[in-house]
MIDRENGU-337839 format. One record per residue (C-alpha): residue number from 1; residue in three letters; x, y, z negated. Coordinates in Angstrom, 3 decimals, m for minus. Each point is the difference from the previous one (the first is absolute). Layout:
atom nr->NUM rest->ala px->X py->Y pz->Z
...
***
This chain:
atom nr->1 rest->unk px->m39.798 py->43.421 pz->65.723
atom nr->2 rest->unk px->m1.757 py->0.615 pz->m2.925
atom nr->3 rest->unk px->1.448 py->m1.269 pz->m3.509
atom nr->4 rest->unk px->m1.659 py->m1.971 pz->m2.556
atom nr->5 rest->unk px->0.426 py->m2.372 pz->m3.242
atom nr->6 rest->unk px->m0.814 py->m3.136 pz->m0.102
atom nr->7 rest->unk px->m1.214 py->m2.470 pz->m2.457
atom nr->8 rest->unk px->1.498 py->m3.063 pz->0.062
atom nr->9 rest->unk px->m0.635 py->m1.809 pz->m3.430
atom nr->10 rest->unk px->m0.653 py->1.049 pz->m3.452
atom nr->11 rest->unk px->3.450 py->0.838 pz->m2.213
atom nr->12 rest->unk px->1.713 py->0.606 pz->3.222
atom nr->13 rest->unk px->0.965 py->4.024 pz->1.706
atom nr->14 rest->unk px->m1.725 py->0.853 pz->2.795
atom nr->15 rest->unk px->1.409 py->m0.483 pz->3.345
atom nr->16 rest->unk px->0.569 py->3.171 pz->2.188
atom nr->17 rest->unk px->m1.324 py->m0.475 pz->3.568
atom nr->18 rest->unk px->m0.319 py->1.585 pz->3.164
atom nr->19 rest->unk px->m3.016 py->m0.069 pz->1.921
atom nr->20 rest->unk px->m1.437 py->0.087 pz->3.647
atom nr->21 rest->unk px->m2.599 py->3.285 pz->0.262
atom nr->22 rest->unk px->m3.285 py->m1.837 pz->0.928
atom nr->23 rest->unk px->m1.855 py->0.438 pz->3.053
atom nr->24 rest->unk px->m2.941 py->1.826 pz->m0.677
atom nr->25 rest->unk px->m3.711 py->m1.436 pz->0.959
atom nr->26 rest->unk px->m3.361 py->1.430 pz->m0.294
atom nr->27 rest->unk px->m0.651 py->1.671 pz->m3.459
atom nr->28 rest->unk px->3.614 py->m0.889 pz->m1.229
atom nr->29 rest->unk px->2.434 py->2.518 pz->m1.351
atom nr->30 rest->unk px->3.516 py->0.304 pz->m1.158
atom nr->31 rest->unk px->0.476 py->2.063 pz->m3.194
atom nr->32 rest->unk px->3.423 py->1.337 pz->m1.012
atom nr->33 rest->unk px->m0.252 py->m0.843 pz->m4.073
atom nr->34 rest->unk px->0.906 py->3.788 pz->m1.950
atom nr->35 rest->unk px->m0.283 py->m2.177 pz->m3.214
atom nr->36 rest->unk px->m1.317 py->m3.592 pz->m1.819
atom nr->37 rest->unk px->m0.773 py->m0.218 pz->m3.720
atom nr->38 rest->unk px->0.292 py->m3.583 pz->m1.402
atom nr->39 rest->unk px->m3.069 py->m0.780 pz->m0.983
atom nr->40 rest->unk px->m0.458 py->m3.546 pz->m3.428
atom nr->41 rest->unk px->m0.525 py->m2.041 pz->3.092
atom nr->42 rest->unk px->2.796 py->0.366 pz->1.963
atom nr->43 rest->unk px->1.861 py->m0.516 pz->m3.819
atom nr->44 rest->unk px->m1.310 py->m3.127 pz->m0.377
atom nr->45 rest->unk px->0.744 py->m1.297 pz->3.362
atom nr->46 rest->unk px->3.496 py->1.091 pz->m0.896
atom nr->47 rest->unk px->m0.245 py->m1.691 pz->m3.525
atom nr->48 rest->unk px->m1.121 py->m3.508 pz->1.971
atom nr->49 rest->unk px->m3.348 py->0.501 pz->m2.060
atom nr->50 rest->unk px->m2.120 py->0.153 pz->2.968
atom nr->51 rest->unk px->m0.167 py->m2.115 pz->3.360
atom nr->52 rest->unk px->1.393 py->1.703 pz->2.992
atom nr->53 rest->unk px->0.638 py->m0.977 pz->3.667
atom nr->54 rest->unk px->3.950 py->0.641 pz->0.872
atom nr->55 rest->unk px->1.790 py->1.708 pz->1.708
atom nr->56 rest->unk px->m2.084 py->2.950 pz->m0.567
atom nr->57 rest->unk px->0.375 py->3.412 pz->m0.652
atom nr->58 rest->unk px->m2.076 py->1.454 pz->m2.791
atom nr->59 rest->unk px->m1.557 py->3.350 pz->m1.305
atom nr->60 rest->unk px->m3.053 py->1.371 pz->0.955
atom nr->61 rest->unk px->m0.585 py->3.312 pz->m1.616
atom nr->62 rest->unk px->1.696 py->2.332 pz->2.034
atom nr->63 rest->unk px->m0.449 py->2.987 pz->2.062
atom nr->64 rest->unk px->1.321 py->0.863 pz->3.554
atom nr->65 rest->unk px->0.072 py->2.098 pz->3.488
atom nr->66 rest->unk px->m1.205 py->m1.708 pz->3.118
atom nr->67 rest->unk px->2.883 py->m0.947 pz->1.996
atom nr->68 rest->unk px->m2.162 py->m1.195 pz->3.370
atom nr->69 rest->unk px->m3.467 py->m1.257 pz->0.183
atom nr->70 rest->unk px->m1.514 py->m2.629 pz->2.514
atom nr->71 rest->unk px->m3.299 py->1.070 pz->2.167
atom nr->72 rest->unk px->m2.853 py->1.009 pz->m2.119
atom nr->73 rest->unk px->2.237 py->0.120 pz->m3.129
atom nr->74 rest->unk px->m2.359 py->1.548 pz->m3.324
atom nr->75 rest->unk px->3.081 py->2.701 pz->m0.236
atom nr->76 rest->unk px->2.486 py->2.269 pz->2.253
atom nr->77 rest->unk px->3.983 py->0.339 pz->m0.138
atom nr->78 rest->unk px->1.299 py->2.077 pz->m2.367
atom nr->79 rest->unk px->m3.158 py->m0.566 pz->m2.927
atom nr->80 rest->unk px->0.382 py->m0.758 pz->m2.973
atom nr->81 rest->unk px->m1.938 py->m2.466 pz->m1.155
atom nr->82 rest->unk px->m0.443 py->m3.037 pz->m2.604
atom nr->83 rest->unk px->m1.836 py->m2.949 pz->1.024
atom nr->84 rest->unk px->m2.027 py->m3.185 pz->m1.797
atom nr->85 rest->unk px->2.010 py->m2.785 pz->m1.386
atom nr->86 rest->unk px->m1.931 py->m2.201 pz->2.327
atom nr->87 rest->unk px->m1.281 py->m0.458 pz->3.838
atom nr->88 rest->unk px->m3.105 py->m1.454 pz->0.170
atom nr->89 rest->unk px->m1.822 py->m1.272 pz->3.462
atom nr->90 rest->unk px->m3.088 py->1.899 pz->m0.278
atom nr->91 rest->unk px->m2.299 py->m2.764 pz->1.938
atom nr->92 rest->unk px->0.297 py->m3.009 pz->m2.882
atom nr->93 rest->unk px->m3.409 py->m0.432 pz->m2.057
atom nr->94 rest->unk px->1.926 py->0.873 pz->m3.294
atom nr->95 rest->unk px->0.776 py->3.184 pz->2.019
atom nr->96 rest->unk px->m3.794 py->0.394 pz->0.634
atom nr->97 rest->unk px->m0.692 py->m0.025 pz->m3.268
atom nr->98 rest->unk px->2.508 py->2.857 pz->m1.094
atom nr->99 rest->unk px->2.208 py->m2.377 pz->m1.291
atom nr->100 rest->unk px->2.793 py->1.211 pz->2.158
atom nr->101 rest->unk px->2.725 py->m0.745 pz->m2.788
atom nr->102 rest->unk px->m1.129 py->m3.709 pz->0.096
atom nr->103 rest->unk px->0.162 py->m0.273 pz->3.888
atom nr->104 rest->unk px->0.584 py->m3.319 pz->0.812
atom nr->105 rest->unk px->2.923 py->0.996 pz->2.529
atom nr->106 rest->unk px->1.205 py->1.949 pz->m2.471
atom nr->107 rest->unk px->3.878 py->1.576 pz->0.490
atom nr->108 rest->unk px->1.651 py->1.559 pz->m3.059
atom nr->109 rest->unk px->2.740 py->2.206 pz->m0.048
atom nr->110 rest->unk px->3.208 py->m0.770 pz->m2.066
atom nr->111 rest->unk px->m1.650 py->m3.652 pz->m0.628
atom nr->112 rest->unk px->0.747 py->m1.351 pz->3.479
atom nr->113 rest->unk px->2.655 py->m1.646 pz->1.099
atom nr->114 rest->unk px->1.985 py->2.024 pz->2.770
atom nr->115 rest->unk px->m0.245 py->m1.711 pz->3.402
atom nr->116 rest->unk px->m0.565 py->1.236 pz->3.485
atom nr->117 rest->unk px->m1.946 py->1.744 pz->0.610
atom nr->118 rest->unk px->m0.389 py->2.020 pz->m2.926
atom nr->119 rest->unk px->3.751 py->m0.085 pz->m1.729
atom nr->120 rest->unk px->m0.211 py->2.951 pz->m1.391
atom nr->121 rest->unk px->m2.831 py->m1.061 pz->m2.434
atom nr->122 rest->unk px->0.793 py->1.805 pz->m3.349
atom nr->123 rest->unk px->0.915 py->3.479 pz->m1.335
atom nr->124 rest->unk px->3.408 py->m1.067 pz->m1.072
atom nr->125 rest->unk px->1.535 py->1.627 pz->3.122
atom nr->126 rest->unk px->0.553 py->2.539 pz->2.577
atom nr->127 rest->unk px->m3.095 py->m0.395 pz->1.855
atom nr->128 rest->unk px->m3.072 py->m2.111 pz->m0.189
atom nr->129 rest->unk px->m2.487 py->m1.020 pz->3.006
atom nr->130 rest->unk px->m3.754 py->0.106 pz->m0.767
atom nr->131 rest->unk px->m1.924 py->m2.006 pz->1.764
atom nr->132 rest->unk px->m3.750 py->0.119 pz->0.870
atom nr->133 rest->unk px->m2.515 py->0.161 pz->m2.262
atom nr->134 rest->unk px->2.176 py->1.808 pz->m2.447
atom nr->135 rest->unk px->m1.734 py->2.991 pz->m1.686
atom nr->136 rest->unk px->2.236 py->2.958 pz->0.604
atom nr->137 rest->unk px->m0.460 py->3.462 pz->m2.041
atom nr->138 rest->unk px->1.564 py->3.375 pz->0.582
atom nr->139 rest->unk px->1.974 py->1.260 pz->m3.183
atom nr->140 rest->unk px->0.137 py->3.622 pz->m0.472
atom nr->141 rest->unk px->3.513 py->1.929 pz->0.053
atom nr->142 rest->unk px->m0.596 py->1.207 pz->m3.591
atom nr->143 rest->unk px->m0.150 py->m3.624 pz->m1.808
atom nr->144 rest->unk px->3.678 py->m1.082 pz->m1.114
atom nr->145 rest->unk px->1.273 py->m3.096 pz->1.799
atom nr->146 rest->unk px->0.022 py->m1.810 pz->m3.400
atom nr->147 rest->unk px->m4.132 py->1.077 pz->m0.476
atom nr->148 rest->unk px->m0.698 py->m1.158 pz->2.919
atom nr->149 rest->unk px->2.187 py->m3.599 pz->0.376
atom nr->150 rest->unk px->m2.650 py->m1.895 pz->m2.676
atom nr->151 rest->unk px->m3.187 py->1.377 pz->1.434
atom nr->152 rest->unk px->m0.711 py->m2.774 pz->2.023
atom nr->153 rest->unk px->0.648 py->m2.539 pz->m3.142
atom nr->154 rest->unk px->m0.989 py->1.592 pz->m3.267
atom nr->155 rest->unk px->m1.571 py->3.432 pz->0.959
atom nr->156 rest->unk px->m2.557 py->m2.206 pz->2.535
atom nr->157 rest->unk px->m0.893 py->m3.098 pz->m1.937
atom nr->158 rest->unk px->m1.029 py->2.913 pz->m3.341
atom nr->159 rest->unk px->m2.373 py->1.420 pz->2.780
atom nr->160 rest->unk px->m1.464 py->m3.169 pz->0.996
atom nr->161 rest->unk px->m0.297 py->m0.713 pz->m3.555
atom nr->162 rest->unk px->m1.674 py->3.141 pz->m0.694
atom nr->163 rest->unk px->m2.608 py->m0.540 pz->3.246
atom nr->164 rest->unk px->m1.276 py->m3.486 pz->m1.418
atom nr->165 rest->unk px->m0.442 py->1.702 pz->m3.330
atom nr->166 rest->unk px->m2.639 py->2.108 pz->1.803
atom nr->167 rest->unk px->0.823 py->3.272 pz->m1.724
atom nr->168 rest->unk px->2.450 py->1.734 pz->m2.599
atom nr->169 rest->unk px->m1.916 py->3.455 pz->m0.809
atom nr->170 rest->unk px->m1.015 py->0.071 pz->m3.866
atom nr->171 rest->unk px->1.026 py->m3.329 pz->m0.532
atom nr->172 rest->unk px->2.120 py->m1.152 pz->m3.017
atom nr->173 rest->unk px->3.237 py->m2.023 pz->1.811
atom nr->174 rest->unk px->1.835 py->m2.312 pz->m1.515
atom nr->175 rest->unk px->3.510 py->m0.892 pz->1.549
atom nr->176 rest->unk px->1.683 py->m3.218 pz->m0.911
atom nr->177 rest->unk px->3.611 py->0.358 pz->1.209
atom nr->178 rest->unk px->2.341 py->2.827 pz->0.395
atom nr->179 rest->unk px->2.121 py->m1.333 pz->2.897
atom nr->180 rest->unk px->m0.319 py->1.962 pz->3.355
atom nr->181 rest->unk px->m3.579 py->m0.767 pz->0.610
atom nr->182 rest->unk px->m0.633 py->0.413 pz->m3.341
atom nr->183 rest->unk px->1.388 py->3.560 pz->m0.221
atom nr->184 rest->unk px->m1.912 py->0.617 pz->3.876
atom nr->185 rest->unk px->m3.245 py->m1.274 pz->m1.193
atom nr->186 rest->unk px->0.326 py->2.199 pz->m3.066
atom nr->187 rest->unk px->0.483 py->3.575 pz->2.262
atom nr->188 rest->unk px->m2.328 py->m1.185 pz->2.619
atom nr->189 rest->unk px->m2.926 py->m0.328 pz->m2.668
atom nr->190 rest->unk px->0.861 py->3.152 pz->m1.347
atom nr->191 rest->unk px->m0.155 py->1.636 pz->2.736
atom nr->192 rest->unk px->m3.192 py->m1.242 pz->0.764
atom nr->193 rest->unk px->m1.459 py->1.193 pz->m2.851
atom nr->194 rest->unk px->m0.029 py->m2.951 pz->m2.961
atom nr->195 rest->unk px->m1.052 py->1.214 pz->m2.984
atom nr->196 rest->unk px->2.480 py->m1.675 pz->m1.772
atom nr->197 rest->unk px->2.578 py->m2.024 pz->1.231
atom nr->198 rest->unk px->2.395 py->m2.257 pz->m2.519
atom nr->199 rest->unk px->2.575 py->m1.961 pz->0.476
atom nr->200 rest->unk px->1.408 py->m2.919 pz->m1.406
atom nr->201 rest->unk px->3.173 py->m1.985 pz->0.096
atom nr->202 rest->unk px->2.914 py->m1.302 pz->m2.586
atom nr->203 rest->unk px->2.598 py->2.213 pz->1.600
atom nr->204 rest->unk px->0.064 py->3.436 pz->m2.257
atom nr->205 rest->unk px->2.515 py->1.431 pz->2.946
atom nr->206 rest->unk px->m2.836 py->m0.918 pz->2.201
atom nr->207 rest->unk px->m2.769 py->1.295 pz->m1.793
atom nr->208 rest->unk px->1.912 py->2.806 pz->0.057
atom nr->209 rest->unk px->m0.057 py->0.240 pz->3.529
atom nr->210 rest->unk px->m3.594 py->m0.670 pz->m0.201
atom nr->211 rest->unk px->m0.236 py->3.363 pz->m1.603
atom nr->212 rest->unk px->0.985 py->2.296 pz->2.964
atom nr->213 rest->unk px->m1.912 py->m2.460 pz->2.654
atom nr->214 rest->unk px->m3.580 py->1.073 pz->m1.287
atom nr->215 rest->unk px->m0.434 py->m1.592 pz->m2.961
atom nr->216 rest->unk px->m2.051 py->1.377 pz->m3.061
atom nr->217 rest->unk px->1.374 py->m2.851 pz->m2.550
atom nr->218 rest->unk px->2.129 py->m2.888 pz->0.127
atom nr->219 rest->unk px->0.511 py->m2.914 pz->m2.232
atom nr->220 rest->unk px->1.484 py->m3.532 pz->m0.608
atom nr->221 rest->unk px->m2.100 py->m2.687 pz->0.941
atom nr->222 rest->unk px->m2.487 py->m1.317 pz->m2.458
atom nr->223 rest->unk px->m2.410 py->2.923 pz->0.110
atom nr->224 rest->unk px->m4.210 py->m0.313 pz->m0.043
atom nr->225 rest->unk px->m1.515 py->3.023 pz->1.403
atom nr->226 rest->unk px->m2.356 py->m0.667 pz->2.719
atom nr->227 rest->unk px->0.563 py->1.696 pz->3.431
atom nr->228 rest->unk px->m2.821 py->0.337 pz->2.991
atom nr->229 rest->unk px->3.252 py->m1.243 pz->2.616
atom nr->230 rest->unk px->2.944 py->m1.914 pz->m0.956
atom nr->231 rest->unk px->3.070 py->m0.698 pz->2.442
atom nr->232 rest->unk px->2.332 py->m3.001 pz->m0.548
atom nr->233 rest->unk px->3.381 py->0.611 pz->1.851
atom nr->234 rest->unk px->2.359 py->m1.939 pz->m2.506
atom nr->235 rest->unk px->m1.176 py->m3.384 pz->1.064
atom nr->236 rest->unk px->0.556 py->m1.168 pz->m3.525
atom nr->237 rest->unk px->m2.644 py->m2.386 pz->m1.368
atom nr->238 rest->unk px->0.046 py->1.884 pz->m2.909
atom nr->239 rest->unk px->m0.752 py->3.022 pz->1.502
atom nr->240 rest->unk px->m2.901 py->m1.349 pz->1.936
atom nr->241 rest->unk px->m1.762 py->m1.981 pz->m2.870
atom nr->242 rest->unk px->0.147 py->3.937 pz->m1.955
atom nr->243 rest->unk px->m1.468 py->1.895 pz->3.440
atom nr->244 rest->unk px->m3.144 py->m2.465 pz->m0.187
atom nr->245 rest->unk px->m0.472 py->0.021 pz->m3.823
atom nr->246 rest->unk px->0.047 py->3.790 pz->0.305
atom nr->247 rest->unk px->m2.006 py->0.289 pz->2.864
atom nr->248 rest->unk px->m3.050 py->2.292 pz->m0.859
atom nr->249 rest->unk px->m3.761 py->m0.263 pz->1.200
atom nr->250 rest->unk px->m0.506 py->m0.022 pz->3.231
atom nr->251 rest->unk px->4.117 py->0.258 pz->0.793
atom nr->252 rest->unk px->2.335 py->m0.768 pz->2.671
atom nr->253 rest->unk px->2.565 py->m2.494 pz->m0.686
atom nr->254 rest->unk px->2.863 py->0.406 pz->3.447
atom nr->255 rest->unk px->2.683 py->m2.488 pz->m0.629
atom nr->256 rest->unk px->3.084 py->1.017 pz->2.228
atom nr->257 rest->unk px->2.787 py->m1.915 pz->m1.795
atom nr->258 rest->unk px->m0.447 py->m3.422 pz->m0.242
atom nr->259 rest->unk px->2.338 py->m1.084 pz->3.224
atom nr->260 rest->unk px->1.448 py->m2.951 pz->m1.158
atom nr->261 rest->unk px->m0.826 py->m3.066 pz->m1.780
atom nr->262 rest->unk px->m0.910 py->0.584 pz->m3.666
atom nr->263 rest->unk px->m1.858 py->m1.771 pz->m3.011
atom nr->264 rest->unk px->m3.691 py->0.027 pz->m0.021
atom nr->265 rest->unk px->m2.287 py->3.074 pz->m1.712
atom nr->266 rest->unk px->m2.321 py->0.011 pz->m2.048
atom nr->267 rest->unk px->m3.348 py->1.242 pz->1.355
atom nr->268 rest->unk px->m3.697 py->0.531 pz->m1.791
atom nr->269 rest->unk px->m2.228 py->m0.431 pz->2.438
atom nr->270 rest->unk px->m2.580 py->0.805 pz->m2.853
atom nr->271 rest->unk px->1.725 py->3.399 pz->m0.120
atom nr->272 rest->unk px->0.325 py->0.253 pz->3.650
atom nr->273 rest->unk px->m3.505 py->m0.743 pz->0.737
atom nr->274 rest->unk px->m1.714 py->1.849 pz->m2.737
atom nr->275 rest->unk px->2.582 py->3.263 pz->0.512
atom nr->276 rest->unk px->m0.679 py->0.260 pz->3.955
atom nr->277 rest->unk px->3.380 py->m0.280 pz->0.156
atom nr->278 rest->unk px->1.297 py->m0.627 pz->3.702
atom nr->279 rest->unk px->3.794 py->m1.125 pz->0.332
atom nr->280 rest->unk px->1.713 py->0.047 pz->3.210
atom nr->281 rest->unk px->3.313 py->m0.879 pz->1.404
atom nr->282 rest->unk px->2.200 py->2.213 pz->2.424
atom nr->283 rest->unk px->2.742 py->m1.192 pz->2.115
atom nr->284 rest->unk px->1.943 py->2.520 pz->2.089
atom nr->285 rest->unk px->m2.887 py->2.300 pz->1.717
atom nr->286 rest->unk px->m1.795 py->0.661 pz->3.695
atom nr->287 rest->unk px->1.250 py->2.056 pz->2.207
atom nr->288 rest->unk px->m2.038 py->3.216 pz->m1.223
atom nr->289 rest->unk px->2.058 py->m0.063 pz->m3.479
atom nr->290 rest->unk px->3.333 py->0.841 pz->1.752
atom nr->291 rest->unk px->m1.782 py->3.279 pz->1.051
atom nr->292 rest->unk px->m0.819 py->0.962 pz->m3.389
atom nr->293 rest->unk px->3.050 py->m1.112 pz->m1.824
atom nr->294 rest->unk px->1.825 py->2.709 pz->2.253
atom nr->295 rest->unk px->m2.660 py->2.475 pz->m0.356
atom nr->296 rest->unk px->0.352 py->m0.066 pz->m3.442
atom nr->297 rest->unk px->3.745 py->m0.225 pz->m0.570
atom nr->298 rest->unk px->m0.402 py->3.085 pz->2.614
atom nr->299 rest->unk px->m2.564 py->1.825 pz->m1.795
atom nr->300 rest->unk px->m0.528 py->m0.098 pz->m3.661
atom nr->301 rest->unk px->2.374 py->m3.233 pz->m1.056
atom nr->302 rest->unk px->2.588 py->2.948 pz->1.319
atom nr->303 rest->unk px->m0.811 py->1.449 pz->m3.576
atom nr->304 rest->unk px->1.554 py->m3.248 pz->m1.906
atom nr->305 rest->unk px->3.865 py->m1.075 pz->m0.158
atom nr->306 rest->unk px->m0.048 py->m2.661 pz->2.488
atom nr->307 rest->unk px->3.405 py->1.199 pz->1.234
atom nr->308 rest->unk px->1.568 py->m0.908 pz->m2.935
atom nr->309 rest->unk px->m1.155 py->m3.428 pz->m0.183
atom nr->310 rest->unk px->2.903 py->m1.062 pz->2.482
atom nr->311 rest->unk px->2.851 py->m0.376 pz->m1.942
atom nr->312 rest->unk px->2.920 py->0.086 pz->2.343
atom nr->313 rest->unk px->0.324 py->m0.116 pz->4.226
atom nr->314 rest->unk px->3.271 py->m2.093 pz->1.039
atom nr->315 rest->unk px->0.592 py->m0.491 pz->3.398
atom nr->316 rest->unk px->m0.937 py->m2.873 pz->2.078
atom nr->317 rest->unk px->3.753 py->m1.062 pz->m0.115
atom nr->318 rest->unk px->m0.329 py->m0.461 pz->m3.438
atom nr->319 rest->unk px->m3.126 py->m1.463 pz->m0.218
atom nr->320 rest->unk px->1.305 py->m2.581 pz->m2.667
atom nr->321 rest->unk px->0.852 py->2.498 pz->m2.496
atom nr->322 rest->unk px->m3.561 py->1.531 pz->0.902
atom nr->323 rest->unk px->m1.467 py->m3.409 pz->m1.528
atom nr->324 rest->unk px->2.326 py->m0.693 pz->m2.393
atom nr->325 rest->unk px->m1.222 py->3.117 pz->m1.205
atom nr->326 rest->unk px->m4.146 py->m0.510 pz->0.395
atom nr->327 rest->unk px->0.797 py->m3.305 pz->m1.614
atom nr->328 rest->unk px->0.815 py->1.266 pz->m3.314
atom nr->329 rest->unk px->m3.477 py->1.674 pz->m0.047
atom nr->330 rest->unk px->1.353 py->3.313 pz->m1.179
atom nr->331 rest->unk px->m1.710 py->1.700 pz->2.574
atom nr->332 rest->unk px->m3.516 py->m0.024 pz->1.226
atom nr->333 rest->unk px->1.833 py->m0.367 pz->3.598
atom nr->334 rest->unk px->3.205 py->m0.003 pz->1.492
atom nr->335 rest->unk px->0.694 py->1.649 pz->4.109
atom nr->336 rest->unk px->1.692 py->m1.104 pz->2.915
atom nr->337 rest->unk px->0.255 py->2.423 pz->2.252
atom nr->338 rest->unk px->2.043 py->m1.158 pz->3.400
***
């Protein structure tokens, strides 16, 4: 009986539980969980700052082995694999459209609540059961557990980010942010050959960071330089009123961040209109993007110091002290390995 923990309400520990395995239909698989990073929004679920059904069990950037799979399951027993944060239907118009992440049957992992008959919901545990529709990636042997956990959060979402910007190579990048995507979104444009890629954010520890992720200059907010592609992933107004006043001709504008309510912009449309300037929002990613997160983080993000992002792995039995821990924002992310 697998173990997991379980949110009950904000303020309060979570509850250890045992759990029936599921039975296994059609396309469904149960994944033993080798580890689950804590990603902001599982911290704010925790903080009471954001809406969440109860009792659930949470995380969703993890990595695991397949334990058993159903009939026509997208992976064997014994793979290891990482999978989407979401299962989408695959028949719904949104679906049709390639809006996959918008599906209006729409099941998310580590946001639902954990009922029969999919308990074991969230990363926070010893197993997790995937159902259909899930997107389900091999991870190579040679990526550290702790590379590998955020790829379907951060290292995914960057390469979505990076599609709808139609192109990196020669392009000046700006990079508002230097949280995990941030710091992603700066190594995956170098690697895809910006021309120059800066960074900006009003942490020096994280500009600092910043530095060994890719990035030819960083700064405090407030610069002017224009860039040909600018990524928000702060989700500060702030930060997204300087990404469109130093949007270039004929430049990208990929906001990422702005996942919760906020105060208006500002916004030109003089400037917008006369500079060709296209801005576009991006909320989780397709299926596709899961591919080439791991690809990268495989290939040439193996290159950058992702391993050391994770600042400490406690076990699942003391998962409190894990968040205790992310909480204090020390870290770019915390581990709970079970």
């Amino acid at each position: 009986m697998p173990e997991a923990a379980v949110f009950e309400e904000p303020g309060r520990p979570l509850a250890h539980r045992s759990f029936e395995a599921p039975v296994l239909g059609a396309g469904e698989l149960l994944v033993d969980v080798d580890l689950c990073t804590l990603c902001g929004s599982d911290l704010h679920t925790l903080r009471g700052a954001r809406a969440a059904p109860t009792p659930s069990i949470l995380g969703h950037e993890a990595v695991g082995h397949v334990h058993a799979a159903g009939p026509d399951a997208p992976a064997a027993v014994g793979e290891r694999v990482t999978w989407s944060i979401a299962a989408s239907c695959g028949e719904c118009e949104r679906c049709e459209r390639g809006l996959e992440q918008k599906c209006t049957r729409l099941w998310k992992y580590g946001h639902e609540a954990c009922a029969a008959p999919s308990e074991l919901s969230g990363g926070l545990a010893q197993a997790i059961h995937l159902r259909a529709g899930t997107t389900v990636v091999p991870v190579p042997g040679h990526v550290p557990d702790e590379v590998a956990a955020p790829a379907n959060c951060a290292t995914a979402t960057v390469a979505a980010a990076l599609r709808v910007a139609e192109g990196v190579e020669g392009r000046e990048v700006l990079v508002l942010g230097a949280g995990l995507l941030g710091l992603t979104a700066a190594a995956m444009a170098r690697a895809a050959g910006a021309r120059r890629v800066t960074v900006v954010d009003p942490d020096p520890a994280r500009r600092g960071l910043a530095a060994r992720f890719g990035a030819d200059e960083t700064a405090a907010p407030g610069g002017d330089s224009a860039a040909d592609l600018v990524l928000e992933l702060s989700g500060q107004p702030e930060a997204v009123e300087e990404g469109l006043a130093r949007a270039g001709l004929g430049a990208r504008v990929v906001l990422v961040g702005s996942v919760s309510p906020s105060r208006p912009v500002a916004l030109d449309p003089e400037r917008v209109v006369r500079g060709l300037v296209r801005v576009e929002g991006v909320h989780n990613y397709r299926p596709r993007d899961l591919g080439t997160a791991v690809e990268f983080l495989a290939g040439p993000g193996a290159s950058f110091p992702f391993v050391e992002l994770v600042g400490a792995v406690h076990p699942l039995a003391q998962v409190d002290r894990a968040v205790a821990e992310a909480l204090t924002g020390a870290a770019v992310r915390i581990g709970v390995r079970p």
